[in-house]
C-alpha positions as CSV (number, residue, x, y, z in Angstrom):
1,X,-135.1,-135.8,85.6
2,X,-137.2,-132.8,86.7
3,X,-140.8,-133.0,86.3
4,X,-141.3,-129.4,86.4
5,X,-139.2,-129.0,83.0
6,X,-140.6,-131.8,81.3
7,X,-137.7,-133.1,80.7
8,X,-136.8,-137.0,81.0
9,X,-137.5,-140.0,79.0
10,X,-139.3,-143.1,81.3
11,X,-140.0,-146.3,80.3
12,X,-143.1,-147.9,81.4
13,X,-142.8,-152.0,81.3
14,X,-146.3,-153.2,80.9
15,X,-149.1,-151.7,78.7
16,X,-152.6,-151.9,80.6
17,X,-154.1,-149.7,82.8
18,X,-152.0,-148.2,84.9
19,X,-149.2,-148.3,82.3
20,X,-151.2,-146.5,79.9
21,X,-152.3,-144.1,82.1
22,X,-149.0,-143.0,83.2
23,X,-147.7,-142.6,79.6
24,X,-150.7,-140.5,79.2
25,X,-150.3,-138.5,82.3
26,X,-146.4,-138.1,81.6
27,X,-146.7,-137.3,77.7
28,X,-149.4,-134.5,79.4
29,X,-146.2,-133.0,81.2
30,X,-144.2,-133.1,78.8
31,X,-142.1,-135.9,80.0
32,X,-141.5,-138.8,76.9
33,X,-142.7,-142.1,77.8
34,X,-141.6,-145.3,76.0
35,X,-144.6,-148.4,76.9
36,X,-143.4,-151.7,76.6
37,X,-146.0,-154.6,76.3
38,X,-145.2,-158.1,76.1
39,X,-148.3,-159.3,74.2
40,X,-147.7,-159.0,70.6
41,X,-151.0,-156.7,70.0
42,X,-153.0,-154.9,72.4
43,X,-156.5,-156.7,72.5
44,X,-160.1,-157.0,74.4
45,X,-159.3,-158.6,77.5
46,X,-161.1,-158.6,81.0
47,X,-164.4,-157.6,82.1
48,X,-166.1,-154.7,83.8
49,X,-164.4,-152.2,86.1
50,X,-165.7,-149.7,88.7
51,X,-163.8,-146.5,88.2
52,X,-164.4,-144.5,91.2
53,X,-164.6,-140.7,91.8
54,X,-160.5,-139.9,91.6
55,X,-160.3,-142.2,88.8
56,X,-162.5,-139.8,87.0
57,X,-160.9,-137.2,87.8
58,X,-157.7,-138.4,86.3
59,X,-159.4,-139.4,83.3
60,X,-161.1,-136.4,82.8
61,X,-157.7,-135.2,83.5
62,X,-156.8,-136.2,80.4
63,X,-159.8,-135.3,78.4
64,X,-161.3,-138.4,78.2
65,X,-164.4,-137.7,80.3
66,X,-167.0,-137.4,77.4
67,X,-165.5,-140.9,76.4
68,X,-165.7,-142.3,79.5
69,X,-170.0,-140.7,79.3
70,X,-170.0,-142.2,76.6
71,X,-168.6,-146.0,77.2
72,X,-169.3,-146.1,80.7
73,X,-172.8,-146.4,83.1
74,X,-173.3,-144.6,86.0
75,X,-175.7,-146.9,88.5
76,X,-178.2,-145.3,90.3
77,X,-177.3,-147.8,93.8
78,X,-174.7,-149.2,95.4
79,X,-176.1,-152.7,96.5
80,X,-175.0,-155.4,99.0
81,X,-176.7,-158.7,99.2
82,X,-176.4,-161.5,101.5
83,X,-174.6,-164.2,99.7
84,X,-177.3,-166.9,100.7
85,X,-180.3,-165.1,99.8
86,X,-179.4,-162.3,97.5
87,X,-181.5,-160.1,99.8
88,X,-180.3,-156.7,99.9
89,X,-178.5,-156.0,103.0
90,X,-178.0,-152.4,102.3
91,X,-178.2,-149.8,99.7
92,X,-176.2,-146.1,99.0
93,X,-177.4,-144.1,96.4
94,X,-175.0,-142.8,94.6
95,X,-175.8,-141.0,91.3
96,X,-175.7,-137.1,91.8
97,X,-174.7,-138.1,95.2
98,X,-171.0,-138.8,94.4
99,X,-171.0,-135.7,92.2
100,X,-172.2,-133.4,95.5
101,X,-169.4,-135.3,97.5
102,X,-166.8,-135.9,95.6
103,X,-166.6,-133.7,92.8
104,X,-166.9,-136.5,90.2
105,X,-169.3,-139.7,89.0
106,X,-168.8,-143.1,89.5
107,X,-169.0,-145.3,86.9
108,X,-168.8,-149.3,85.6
109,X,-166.9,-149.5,82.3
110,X,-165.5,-152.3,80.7
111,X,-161.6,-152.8,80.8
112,X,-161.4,-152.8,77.2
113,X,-163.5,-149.9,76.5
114,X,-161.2,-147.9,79.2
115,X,-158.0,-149.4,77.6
116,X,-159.0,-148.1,74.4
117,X,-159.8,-144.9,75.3
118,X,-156.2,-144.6,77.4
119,X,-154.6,-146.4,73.8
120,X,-155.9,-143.1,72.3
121,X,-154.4,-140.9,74.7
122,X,-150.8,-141.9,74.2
123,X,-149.0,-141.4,71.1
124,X,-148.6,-144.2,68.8
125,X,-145.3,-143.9,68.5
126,X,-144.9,-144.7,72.3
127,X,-146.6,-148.2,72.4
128,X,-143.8,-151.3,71.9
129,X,-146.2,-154.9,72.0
130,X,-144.3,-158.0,71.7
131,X,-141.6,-156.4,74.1
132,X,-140.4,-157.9,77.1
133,X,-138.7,-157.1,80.1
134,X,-135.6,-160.0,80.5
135,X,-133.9,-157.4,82.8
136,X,-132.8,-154.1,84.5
137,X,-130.3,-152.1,85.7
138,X,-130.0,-148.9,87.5
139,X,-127.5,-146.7,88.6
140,X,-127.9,-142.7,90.2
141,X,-128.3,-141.7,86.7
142,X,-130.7,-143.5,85.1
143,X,-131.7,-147.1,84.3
144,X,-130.8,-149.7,81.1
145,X,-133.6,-152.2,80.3
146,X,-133.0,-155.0,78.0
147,X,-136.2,-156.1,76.1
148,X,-137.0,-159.3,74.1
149,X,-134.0,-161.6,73.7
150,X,-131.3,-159.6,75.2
151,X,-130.3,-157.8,71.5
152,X,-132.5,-154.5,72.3
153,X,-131.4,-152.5,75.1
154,X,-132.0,-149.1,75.9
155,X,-131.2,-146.0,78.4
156,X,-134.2,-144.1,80.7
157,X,-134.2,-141.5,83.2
158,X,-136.7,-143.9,85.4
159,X,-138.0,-146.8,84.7
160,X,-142.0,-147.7,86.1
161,X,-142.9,-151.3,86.5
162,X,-146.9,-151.5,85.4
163,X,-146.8,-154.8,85.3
């Protein structure tokens, strides 16, 4: 598979985060990407995240940033507190600061909110739920996965665990 042609056909087992991003991020190259999932719908789960400065950049990346404005908060201060006292043992500001140093924000989003907006950036068409992995094999060629019972198999170039 050669990135540079955008040629190739991956399969990425597990549909959060980092799954989703990848799709996204290979689709962008023009590489097809098959998602997997083993839950049978994608669905709010989790709580807030911290998506730092490269984390932006990738999701701005893929044209997500006025989403990510819009859903996320950037915090004025970093803050560490003593875990007896809750007294602040130090404090970094960061808002503009990280944009000087870094070249991006840094922002606290909540899982769901970024796992929609990565649902959005990966075509429809892509996302298998209710599919799991029962096993794998690979060869100098390419790999076979078999998903769900064992009836469904299927041939990829590479296969990325995002499990």
């Amino acid at each position: 598979m050669s990135a540079a042609s955008g040629s190739g056909r991956v399969a990425i087992v597990g549909g959060g985060i980092g799954g989703l991003c990848a799709a996204a991020l290979l689709r962008q190259r023009g590489i097809e990407a098959v998602v997997f999932e083993q839950a049978p719908a994608f669905r709010e789960v989790g709580a807030g995240l911290q998506v730092s400065p490269n984390g932006v950049k990738v999701l701005r990346s893929l044209g997500l940033g006025d989403a990510l404005d819009a859903l996320g908060v950037r915090p004025q201060n970093l803050v560490i507190r003593g875990w007896k006292t809750g007294i602040a043992i130090s404090r970094t500001g960061i808002q503009g600061d990280f944009d000087r140093a870094y070249g991006a924000p840094y922002y606290h989003v909540h899982r769901a909110d970024l796992h929609q907006m990565l649902l959005g950036a990966v075509e429809p068409s892509a996302l298998h739920v209710g599919r799991r992995l029962t096993s794998m094999e690979m060869d100098d060629e390419d790999g076979e996965v078999t998903l769900g019972f064992g009836e469904d198999r299927a041939r990829f170039d590479a296969v990325i665990g995002a499990d």
